[in-house]
Biopython code that builds the backbone (N, CA, C, O; Angstrom):
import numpy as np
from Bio.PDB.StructureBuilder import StructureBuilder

atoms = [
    (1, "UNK", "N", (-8.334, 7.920, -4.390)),
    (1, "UNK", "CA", (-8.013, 7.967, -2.979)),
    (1, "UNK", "C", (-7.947, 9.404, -2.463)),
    (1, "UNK", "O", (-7.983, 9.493, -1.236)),
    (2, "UNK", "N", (-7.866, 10.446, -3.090)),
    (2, "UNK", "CA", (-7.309, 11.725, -2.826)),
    (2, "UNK", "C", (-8.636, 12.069, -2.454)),
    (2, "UNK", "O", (-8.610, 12.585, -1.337)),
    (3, "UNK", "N", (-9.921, 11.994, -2.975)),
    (3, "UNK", "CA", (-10.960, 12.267, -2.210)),
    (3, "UNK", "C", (-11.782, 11.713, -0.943)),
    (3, "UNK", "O", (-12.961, 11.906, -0.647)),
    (4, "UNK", "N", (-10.721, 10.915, -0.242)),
    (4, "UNK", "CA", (-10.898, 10.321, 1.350)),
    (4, "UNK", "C", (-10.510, 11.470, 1.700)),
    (4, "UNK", "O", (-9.901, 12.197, 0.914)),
    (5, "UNK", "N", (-10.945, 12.010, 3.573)),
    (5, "UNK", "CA", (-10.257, 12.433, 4.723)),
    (5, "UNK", "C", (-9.558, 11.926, 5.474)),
    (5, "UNK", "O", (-8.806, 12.509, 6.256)),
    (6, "UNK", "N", (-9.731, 10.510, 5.323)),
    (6, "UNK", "CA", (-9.544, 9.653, 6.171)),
    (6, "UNK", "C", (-7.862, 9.376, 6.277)),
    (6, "UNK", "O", (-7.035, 10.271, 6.101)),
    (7, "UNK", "N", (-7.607, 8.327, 6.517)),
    (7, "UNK", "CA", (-6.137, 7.460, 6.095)),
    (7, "UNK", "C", (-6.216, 7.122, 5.189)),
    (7, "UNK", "O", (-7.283, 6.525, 5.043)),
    (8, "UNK", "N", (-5.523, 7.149, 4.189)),
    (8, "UNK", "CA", (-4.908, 6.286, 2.998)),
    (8, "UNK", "C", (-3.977, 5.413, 3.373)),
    (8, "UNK", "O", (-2.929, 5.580, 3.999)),
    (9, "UNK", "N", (-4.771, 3.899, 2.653)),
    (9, "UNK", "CA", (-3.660, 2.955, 3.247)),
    (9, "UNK", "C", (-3.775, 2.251, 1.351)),
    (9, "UNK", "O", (-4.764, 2.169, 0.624)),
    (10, "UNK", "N", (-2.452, 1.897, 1.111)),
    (10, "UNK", "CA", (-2.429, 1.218, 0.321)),
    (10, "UNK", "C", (-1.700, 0.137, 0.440)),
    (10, "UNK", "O", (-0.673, 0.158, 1.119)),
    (11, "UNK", "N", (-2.191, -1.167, -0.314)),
    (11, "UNK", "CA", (-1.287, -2.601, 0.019)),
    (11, "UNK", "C", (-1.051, -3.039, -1.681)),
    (11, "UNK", "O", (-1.857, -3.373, -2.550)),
    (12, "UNK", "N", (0.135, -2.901, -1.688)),
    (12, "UNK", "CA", (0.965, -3.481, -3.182)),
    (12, "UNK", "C", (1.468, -4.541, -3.290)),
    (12, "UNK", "O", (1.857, -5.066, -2.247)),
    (13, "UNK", "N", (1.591, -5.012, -4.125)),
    (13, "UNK", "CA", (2.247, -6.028, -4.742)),
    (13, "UNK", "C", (3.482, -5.571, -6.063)),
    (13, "UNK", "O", (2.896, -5.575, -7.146)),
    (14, "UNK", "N", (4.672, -5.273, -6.187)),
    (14, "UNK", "CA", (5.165, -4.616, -7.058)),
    (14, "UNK", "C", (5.198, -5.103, -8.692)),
    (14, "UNK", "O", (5.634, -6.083, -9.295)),
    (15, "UNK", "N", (4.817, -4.432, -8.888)),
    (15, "UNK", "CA", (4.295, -4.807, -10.702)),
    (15, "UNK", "C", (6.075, -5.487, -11.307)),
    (15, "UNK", "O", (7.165, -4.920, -11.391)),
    (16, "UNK", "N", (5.570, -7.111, -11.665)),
    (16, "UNK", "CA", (6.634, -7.855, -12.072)),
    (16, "UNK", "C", (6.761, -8.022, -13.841)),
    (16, "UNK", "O", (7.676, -8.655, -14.367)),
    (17, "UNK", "N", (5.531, -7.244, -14.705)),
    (17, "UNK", "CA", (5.198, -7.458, -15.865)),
    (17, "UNK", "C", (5.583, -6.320, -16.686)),
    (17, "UNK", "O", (5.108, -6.123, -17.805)),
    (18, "UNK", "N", (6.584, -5.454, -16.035)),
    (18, "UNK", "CA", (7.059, -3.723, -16.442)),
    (18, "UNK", "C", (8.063, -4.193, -17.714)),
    (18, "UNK", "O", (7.924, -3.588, -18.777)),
    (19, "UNK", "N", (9.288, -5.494, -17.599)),
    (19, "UNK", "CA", (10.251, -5.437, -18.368)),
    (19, "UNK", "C", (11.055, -4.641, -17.722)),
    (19, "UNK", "O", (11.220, -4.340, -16.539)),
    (20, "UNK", "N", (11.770, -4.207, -19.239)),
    (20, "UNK", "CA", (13.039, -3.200, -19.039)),
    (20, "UNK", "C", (12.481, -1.580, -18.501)),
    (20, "UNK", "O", (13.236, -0.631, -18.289)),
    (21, "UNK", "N", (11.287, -1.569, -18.384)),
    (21, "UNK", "CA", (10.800, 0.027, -17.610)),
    (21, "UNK", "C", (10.442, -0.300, -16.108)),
    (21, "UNK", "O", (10.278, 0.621, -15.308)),
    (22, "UNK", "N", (10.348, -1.345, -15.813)),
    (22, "UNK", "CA", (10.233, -1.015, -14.196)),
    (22, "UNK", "C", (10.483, -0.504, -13.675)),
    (22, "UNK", "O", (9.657, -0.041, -12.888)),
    (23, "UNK", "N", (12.162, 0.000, -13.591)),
    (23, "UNK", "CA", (12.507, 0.763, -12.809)),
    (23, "UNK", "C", (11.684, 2.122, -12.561)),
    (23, "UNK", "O", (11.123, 2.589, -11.570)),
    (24, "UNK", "N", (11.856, 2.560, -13.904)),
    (24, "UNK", "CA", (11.596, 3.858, -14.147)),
    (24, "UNK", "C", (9.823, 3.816, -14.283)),
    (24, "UNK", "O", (9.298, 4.612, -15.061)),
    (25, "UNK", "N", (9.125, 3.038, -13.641)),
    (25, "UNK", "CA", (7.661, 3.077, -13.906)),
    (25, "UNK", "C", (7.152, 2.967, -12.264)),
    (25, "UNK", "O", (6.319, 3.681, -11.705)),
    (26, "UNK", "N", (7.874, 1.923, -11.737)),
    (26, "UNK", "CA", (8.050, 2.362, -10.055)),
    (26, "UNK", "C", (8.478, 3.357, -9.389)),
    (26, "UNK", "O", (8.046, 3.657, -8.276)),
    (27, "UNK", "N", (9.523, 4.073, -10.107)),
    (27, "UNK", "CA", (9.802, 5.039, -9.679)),
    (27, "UNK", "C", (8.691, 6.466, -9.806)),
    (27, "UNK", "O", (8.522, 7.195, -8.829)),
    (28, "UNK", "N", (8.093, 6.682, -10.943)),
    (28, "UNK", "CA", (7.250, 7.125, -10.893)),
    (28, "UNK", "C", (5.645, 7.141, -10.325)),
    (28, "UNK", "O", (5.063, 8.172, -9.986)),
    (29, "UNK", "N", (5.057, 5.778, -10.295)),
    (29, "UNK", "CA", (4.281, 4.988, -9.019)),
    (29, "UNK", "C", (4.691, 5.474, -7.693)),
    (29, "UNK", "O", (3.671, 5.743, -7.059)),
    (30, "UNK", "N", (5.675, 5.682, -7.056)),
    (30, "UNK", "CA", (6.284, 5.786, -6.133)),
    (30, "UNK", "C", (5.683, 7.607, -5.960)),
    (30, "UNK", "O", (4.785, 8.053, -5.246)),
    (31, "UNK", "N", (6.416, 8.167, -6.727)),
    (31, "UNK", "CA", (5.520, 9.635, -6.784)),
    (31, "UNK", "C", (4.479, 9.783, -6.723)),
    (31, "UNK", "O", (4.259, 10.770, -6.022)),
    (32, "UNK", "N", (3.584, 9.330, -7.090)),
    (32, "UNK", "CA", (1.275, 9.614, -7.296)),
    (32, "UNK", "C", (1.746, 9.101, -5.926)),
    (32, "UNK", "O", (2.010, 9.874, -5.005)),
    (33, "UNK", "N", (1.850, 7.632, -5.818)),
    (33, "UNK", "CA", (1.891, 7.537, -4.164)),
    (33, "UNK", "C", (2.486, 8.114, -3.107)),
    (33, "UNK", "O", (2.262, 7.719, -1.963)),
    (34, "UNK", "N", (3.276, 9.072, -3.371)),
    (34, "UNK", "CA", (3.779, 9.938, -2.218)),
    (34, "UNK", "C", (2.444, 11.364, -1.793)),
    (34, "UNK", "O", (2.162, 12.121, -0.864)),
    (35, "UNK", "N", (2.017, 11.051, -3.077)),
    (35, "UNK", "CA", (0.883, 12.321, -2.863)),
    (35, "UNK", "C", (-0.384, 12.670, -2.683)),
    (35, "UNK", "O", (-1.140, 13.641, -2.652)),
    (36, "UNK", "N", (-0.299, 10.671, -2.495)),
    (36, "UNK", "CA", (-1.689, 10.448, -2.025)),
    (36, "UNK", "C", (-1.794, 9.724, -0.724)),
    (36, "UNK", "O", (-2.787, 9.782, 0.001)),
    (37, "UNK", "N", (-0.522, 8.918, -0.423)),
    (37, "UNK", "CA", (-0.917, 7.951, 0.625)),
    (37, "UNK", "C", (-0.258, 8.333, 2.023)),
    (37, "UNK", "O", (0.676, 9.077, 2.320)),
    (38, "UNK", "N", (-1.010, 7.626, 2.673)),
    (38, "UNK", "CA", (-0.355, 7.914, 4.171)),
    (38, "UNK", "C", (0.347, 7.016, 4.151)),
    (38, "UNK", "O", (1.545, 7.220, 4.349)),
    (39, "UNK", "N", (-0.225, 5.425, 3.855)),
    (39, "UNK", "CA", (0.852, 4.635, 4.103)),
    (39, "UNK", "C", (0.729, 3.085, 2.447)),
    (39, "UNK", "O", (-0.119, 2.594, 1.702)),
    (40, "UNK", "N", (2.105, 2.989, 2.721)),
    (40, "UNK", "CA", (2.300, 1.627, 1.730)),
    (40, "UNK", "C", (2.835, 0.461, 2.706)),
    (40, "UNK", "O", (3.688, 0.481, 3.593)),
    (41, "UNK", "N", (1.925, -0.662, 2.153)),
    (41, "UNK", "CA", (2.267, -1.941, 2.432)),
    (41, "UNK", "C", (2.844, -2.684, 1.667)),
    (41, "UNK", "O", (1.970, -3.355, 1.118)),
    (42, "UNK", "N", (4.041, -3.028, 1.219)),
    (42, "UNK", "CA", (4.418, -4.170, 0.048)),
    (42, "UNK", "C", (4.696, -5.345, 0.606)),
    (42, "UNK", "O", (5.088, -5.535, 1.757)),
    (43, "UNK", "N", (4.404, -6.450, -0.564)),
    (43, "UNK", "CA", (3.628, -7.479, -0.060)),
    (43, "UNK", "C", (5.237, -8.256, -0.271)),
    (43, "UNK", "O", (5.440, -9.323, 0.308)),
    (44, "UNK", "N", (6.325, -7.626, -1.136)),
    (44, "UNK", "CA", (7.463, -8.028, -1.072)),
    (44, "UNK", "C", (8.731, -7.003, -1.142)),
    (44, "UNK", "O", (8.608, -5.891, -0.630)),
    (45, "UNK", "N", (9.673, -7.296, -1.635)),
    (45, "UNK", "CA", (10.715, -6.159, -1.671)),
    (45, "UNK", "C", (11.443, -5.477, -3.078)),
    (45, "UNK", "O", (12.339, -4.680, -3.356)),
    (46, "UNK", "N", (10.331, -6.436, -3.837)),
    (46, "UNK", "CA", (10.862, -6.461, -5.304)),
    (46, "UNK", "C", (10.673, -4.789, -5.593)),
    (46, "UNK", "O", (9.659, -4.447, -4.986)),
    (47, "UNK", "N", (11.266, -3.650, -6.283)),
    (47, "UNK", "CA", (11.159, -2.752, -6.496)),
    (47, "UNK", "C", (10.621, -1.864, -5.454)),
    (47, "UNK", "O", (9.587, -1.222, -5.639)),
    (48, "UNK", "N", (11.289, -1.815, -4.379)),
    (48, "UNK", "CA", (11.278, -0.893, -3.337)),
    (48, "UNK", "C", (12.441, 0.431, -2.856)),
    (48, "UNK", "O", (12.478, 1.177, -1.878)),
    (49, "UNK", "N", (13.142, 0.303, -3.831)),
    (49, "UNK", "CA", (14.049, 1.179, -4.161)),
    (49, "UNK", "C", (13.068, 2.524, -5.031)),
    (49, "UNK", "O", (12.623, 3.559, -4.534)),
    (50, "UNK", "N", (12.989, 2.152, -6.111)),
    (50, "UNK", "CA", (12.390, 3.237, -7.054)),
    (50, "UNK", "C", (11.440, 3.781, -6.208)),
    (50, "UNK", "O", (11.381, 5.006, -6.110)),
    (51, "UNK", "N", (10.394, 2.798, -5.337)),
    (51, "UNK", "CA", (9.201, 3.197, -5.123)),
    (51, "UNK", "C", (9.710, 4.233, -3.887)),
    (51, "UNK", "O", (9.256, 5.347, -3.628)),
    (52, "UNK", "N", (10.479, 3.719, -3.408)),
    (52, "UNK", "CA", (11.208, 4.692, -1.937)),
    (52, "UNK", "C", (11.359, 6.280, -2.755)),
    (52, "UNK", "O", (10.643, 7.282, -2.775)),
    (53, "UNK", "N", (12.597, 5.933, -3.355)),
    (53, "UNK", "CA", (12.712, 7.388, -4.143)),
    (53, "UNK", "C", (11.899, 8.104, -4.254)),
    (53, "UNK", "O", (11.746, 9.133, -3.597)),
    (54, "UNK", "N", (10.849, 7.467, -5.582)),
    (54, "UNK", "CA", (9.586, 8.327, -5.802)),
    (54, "UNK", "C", (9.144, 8.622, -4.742)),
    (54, "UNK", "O", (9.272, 9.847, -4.748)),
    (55, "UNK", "N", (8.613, 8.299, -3.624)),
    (55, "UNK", "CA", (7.790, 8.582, -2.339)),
    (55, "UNK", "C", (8.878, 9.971, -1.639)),
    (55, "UNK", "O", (8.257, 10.841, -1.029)),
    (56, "UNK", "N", (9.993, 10.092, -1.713)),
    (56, "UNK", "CA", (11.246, 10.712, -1.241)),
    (56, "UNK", "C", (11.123, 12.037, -1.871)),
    (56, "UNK", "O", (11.026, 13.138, -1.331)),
    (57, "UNK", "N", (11.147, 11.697, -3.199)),
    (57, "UNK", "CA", (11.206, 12.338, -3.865)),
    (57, "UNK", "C", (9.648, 13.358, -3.707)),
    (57, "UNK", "O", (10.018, 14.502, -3.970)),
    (58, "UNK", "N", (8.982, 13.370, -3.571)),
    (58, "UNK", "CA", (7.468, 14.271, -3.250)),
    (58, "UNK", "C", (7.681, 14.440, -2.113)),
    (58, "UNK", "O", (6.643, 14.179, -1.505)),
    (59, "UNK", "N", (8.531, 14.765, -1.382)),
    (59, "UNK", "CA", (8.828, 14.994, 0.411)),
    (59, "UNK", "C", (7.543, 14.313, 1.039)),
    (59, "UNK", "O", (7.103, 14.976, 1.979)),
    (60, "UNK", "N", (7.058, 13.530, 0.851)),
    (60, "UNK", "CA", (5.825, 12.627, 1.288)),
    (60, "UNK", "C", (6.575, 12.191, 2.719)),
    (60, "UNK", "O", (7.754, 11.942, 2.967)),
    (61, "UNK", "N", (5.147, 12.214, 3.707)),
    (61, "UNK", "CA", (5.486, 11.505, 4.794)),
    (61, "UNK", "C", (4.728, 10.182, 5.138)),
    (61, "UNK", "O", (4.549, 9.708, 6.260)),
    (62, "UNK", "N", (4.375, 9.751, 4.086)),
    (62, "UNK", "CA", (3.844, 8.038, 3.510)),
    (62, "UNK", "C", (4.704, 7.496, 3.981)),
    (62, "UNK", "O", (5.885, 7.655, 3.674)),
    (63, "UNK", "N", (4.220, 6.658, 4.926)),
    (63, "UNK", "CA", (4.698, 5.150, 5.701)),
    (63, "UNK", "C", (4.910, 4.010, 5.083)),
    (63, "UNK", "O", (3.935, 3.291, 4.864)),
    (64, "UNK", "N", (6.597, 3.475, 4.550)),
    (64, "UNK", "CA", (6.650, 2.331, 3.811)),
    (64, "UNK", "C", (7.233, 1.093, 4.320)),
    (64, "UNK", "O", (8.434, 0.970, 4.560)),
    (65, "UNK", "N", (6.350, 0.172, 4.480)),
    (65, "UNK", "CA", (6.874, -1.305, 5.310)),
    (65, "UNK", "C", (6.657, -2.063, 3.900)),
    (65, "UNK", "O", (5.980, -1.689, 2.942)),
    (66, "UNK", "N", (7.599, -3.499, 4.083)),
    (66, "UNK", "CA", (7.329, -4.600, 3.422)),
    (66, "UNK", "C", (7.231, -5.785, 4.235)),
    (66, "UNK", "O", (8.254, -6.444, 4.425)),
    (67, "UNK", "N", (5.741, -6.268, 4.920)),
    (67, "UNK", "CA", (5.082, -6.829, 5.466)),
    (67, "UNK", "C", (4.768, -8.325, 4.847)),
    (67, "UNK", "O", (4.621, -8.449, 3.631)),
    (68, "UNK", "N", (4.655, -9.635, 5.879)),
    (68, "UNK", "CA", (3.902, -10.727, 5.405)),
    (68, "UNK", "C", (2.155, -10.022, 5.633)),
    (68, "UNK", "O", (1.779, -9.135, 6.399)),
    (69, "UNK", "N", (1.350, -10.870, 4.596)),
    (69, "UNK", "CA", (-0.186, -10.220, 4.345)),
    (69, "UNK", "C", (-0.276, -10.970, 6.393)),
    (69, "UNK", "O", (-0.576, -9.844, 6.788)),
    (70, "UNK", "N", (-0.267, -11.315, 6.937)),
    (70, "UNK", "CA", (-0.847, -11.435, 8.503)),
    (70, "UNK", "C", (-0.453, -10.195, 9.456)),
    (70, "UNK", "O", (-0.948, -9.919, 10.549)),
    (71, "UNK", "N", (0.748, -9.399, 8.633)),
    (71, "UNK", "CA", (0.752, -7.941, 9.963)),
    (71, "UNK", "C", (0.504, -6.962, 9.381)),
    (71, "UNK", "O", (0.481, -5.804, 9.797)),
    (72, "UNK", "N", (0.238, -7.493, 8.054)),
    (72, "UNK", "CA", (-0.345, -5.987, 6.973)),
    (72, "UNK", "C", (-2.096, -6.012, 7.517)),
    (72, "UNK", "O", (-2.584, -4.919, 7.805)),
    (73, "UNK", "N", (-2.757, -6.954, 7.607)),
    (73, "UNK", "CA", (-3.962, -7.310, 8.348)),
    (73, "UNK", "C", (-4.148, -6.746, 9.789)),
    (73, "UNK", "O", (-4.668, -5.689, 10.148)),
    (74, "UNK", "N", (-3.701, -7.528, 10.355)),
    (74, "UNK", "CA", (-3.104, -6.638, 12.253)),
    (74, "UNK", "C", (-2.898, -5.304, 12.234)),
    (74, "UNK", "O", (-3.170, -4.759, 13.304)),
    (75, "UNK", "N", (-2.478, -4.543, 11.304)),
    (75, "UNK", "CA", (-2.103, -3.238, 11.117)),
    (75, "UNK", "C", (-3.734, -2.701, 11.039)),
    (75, "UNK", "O", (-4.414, -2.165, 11.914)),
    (76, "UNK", "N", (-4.046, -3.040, 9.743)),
    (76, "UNK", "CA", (-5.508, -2.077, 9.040)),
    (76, "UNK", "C", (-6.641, -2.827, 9.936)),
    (76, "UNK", "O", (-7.768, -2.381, 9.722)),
    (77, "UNK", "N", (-6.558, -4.085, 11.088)),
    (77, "UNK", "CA", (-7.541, -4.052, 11.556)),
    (77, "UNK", "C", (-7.509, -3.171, 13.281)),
    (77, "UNK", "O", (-8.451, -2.783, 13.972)),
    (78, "UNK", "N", (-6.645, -3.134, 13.418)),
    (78, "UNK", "CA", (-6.428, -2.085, 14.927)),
    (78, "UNK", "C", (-5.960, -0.837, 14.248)),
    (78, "UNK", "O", (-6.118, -0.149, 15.257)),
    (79, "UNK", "N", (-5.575, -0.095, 13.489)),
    (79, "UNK", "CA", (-5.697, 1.311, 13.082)),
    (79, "UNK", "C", (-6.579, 2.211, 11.497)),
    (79, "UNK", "O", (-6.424, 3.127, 10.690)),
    (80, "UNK", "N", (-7.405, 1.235, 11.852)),
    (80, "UNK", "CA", (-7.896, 1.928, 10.459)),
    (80, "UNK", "C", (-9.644, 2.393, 11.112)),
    (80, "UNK", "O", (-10.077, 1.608, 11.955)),
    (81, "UNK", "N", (-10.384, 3.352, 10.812)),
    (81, "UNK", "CA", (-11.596, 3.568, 11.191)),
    (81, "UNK", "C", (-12.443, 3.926, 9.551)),
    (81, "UNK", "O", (-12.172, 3.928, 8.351)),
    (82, "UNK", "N", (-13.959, 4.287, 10.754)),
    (82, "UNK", "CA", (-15.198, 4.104, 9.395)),
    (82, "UNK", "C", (-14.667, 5.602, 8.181)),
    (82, "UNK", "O", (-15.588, 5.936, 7.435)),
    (83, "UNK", "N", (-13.813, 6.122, 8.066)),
    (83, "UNK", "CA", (-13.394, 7.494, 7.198)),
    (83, "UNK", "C", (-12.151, 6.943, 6.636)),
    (83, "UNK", "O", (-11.617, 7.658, 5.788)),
    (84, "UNK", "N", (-11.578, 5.841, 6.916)),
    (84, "UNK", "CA", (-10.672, 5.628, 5.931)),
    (84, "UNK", "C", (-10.568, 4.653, 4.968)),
    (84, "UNK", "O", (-11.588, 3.971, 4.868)),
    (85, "UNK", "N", (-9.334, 4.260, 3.950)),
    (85, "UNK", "CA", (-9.865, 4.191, 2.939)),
    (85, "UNK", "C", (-8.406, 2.630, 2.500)),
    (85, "UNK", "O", (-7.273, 3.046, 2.740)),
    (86, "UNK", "N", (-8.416, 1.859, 2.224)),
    (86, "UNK", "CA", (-7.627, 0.949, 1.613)),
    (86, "UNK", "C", (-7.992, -0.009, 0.593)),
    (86, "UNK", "O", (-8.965, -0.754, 0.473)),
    (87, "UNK", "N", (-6.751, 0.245, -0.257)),
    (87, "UNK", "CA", (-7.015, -0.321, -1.349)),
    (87, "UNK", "C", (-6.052, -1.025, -1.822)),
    (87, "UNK", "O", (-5.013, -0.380, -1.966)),
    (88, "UNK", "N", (-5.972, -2.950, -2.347)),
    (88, "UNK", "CA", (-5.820, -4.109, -2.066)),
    (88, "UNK", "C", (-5.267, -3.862, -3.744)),
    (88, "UNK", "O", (-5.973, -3.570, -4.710)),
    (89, "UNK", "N", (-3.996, -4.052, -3.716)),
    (89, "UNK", "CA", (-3.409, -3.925, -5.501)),
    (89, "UNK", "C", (-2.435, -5.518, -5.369)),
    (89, "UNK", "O", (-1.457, -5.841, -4.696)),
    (90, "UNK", "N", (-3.258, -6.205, -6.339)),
    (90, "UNK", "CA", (-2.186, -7.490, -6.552)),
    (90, "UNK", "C", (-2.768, -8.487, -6.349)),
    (90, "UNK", "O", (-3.837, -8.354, -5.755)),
    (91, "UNK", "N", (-2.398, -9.703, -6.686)),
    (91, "UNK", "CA", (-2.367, -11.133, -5.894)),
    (91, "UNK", "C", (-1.820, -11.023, -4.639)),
    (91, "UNK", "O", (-2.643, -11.057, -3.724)),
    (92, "UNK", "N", (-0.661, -10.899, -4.335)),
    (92, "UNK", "CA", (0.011, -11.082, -3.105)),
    (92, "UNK", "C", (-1.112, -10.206, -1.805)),
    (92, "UNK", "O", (-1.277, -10.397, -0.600)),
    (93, "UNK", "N", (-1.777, -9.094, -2.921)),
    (93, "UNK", "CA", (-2.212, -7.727, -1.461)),
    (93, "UNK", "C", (-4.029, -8.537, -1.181)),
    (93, "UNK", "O", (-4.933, -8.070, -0.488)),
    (94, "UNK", "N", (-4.038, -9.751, -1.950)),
    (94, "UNK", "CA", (-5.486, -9.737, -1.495)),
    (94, "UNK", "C", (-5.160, -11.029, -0.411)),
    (94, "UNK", "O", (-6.235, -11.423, 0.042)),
    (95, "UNK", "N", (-4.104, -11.739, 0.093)),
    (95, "UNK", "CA", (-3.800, -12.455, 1.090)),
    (95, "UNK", "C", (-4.094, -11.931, 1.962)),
    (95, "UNK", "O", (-4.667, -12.494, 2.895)),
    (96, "UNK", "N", (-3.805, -10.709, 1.951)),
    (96, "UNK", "CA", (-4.000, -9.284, 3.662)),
    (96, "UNK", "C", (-5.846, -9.316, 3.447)),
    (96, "UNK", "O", (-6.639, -9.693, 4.310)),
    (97, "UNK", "N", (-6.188, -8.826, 2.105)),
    (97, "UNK", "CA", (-7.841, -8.541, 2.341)),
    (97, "UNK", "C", (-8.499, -10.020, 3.107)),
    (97, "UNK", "O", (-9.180, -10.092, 4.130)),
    (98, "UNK", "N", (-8.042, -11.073, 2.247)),
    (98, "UNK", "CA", (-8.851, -12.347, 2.914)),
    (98, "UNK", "C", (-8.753, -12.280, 4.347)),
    (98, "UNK", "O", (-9.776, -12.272, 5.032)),
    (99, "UNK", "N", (-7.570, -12.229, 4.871)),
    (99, "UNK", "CA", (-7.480, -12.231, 6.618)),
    (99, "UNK", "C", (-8.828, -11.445, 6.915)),
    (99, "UNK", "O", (-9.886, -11.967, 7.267)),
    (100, "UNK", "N", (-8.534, -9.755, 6.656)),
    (100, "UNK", "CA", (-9.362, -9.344, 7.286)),
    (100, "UNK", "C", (-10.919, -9.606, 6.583)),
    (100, "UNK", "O", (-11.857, -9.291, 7.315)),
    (101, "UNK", "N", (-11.186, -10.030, 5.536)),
    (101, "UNK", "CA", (-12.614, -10.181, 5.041)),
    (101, "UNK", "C", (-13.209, -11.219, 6.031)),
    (101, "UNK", "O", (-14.300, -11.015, 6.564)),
    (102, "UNK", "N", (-12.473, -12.339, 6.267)),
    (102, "UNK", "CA", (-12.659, -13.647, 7.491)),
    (102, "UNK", "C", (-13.531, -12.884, 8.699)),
    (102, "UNK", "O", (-14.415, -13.444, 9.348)),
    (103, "UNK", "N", (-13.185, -11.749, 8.838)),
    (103, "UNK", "CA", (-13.709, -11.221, 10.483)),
    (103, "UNK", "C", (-14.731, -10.385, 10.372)),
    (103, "UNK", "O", (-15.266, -10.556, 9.277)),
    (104, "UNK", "N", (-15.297, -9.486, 11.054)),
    (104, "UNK", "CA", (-16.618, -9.233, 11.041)),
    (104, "UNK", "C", (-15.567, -7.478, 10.876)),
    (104, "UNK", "O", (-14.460, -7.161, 11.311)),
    (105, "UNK", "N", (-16.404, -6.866, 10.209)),
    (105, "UNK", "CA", (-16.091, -5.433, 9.880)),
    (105, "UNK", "C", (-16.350, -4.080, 10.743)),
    (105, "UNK", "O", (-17.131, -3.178, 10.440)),
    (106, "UNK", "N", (-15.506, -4.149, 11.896)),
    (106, "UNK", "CA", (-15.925, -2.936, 12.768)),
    (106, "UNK", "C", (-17.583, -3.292, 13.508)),
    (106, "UNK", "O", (-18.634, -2.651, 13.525)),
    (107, "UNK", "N", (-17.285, -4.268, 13.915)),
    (107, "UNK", "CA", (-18.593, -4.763, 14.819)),
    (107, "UNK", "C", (-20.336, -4.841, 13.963)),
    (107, "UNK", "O", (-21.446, -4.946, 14.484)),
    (108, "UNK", "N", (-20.021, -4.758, 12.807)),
    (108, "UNK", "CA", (-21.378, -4.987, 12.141)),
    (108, "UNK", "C", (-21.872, -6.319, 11.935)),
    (108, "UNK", "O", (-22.966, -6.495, 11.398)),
]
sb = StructureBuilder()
sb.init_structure("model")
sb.init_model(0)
sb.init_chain("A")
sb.init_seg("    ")
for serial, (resi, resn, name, xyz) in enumerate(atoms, 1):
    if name == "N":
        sb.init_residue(resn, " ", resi, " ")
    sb.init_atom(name, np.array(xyz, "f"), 0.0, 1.0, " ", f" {name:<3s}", serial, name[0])
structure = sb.get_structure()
């Protein structure tokens, strides 16, 4: 992602298969993503603590909502253009891609 100009948008799903390191594996996730993204979408609230931190923690000014996939969609289809860049992590984050895959892509 770091080689877009564009927006970085990322849509998560928080990794439920960590065990006893989640914390500390989101929390670090949370960091790369403070230093790459403009914005995070989570698809729930499960480990949004660590991921906050980490993002906090890199003085990142990454945008973090926890969205149903229909306004995570509404979002990346009225603010996203042809230079930017999103990328669909999870089961839960490809509910948001299907919405928008349904519609026609920036008038093509």
């Amino acid at each position: 992602m770091k080689l877009y100009k564009g927006k970085r948008i990322l849509i998560l799903e928080p990794l439920t298969e960590l065990g006893k390191n989640a914390y500390r594996d989101h929390l670090e996730l949370g960091k790369e993503i403070g230093k790459v993204c403009d914005y995070l979408f989570l698809t729930n609230d499960n480990y949004y603590k660590p991921l906050i931190s980490g993002i906090q923690g890199e003085k990142s000014l990454c945008l973090v909502q926890v969205l149903p996939p229909v306004k995570i969609a509404k979002f990346i289809e009225k603010n996203t253009g042809l230079s930017d860049v999103v990328v669909f992590e999870g089961r839960e984050a490809y509910n948001s891609f299907s919405l928008i895959a349904s519609e026609p892509v920036f008038g093509l």
